[in-house]
C-alpha positions in Angstrom: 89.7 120.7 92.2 92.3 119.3 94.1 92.9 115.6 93.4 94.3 113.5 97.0 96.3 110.1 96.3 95.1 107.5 98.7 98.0 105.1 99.4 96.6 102.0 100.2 98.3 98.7 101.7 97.0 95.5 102.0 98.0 93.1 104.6 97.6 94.6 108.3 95.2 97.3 106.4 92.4 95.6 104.2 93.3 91.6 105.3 93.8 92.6 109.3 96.2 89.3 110.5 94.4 86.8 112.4 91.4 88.9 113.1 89.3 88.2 116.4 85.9 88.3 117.0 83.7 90.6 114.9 84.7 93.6 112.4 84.6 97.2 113.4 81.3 97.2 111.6 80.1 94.5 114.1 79.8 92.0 111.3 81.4 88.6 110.8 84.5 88.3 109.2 84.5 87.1 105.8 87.3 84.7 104.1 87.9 84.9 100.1 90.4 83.0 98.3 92.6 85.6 96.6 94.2 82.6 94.6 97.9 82.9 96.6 96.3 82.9 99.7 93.1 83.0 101.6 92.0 86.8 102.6 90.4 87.9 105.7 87.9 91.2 105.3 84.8 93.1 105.9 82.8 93.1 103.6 81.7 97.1 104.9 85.3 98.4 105.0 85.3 97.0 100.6 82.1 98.7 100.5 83.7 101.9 102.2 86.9 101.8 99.7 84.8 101.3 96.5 82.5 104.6 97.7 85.7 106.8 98.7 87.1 105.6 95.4 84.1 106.7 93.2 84.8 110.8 94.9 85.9 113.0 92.2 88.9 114.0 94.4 90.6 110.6 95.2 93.1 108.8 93.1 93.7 105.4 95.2 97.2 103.9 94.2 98.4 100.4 95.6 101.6 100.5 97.9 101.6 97.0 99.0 103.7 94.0 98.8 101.3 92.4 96.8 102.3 95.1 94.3 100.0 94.0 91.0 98.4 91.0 92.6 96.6 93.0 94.4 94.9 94.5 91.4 94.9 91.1 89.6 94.0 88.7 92.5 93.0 90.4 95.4 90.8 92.8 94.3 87.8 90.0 92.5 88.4 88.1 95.4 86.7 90.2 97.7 84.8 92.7 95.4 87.2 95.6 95.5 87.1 97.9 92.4 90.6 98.7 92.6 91.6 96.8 89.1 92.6 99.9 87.4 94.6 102.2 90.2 98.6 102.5 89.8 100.5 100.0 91.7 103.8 101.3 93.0 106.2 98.6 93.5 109.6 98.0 94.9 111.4 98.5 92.2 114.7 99.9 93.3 114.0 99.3 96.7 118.2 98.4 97.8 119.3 102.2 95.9 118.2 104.0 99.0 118.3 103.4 103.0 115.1 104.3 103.0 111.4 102.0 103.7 111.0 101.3 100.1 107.0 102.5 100.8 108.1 106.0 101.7 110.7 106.1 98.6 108.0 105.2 96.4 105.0 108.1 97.8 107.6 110.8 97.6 108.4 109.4 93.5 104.6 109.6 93.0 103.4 112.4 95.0 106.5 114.1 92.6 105.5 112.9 89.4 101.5 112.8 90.3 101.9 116.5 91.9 99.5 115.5 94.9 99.0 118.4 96.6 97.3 116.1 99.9 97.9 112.4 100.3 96.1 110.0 102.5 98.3 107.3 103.5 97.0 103.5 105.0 99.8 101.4 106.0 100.1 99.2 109.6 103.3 100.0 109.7 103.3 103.8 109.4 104.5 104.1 113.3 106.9 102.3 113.1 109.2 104.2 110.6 110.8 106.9 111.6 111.6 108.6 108.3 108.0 108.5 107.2 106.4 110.0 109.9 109.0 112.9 109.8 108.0 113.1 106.3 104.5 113.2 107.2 104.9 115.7 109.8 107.3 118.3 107.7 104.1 117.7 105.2 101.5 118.8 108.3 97.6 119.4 107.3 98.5 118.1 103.8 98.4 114.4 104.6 96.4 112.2 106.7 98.0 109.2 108.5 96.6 106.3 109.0 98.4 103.2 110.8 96.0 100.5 112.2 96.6 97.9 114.2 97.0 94.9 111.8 94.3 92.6 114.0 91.7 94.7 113.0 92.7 97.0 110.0 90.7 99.7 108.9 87.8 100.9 110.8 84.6 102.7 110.5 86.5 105.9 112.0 89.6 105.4 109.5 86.9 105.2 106.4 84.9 108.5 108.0 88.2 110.4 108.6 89.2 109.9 105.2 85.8 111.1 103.7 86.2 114.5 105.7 89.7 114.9 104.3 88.0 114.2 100.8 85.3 116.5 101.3 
């Protein structure tokens, strides 16, 4: 069975900044205090990660720049069971003129041997290198880049679940 890594980021992706209105789920947001600073969610999108994290094929790792708060702070906060995934950090971030995200997938998917990758990150369309990464990669990864005032939505969590599947 293939296993996919699930790159997940935090801020613009799972704590949307200064959401509007109601979720994607139609819901109100909800506001937790992740003990550095107060975090913005719904509720259904935590519910969605914890059931896409329980697949036999996934292996979420955290690519964020809250790098092991998220694990430590973030994730009790708002009920995410994402205590135990890998965090990448930035470790080594001024070696390369590359996004330090990107340097840090290619390092995992190497070492990990990820044969498909699902990568969440508002930022994705905005750098260059990693999208011509992620198109010389083609079927074997899916993209996702949100818009940050909303992060991830029903459709992002559904699209990911075929790609599991």
């Amino acid at each position: 069975m293939t296993t996919v890594s699930l790159y997940l980021d935090v801020d613009g992706v799972v704590n949307p900044f200064g959401p509007m209105g109601f979720t994607d789920w139609g819901t109100e947001w909800k506001i937790a205090d992740a003990g550095i600073l107060d975090v913005i969610y719904a509720p259904e999108l935590v519910e969605g990660l914890n059931e896409l994290a329980a697949h036999p094929r996934a292996r979420f790792v955290w690519l964020t720049t809250w790098q092991h708060l998220a694990p430590e702070l973030l994730c009790p906060a708002i009920g995410l069971h994402g205590e135990d995934w890998p965090v990448l950090t930035s470790e080594g971030w001024d070696l390369s003129p590359e996004w330090w995200k990107l340097d840090a997938v290619q390092r995992d998917v190497e070492v990990s041997g990820a044969e498909r990758i699902v990568w969440m990150d508002d930022q994705l369309n905005f750098e260059a290198a990693a999208r011509s990464w992620a198109e010389f990669l083609g079927n074997r990864v899916l993209w996702i880049s949100p818009d940050p005032r909303r992060g991830l939505s029903r459709g992002d969590i559904a699209a990911i679940r075929r790609f599991l599947d």
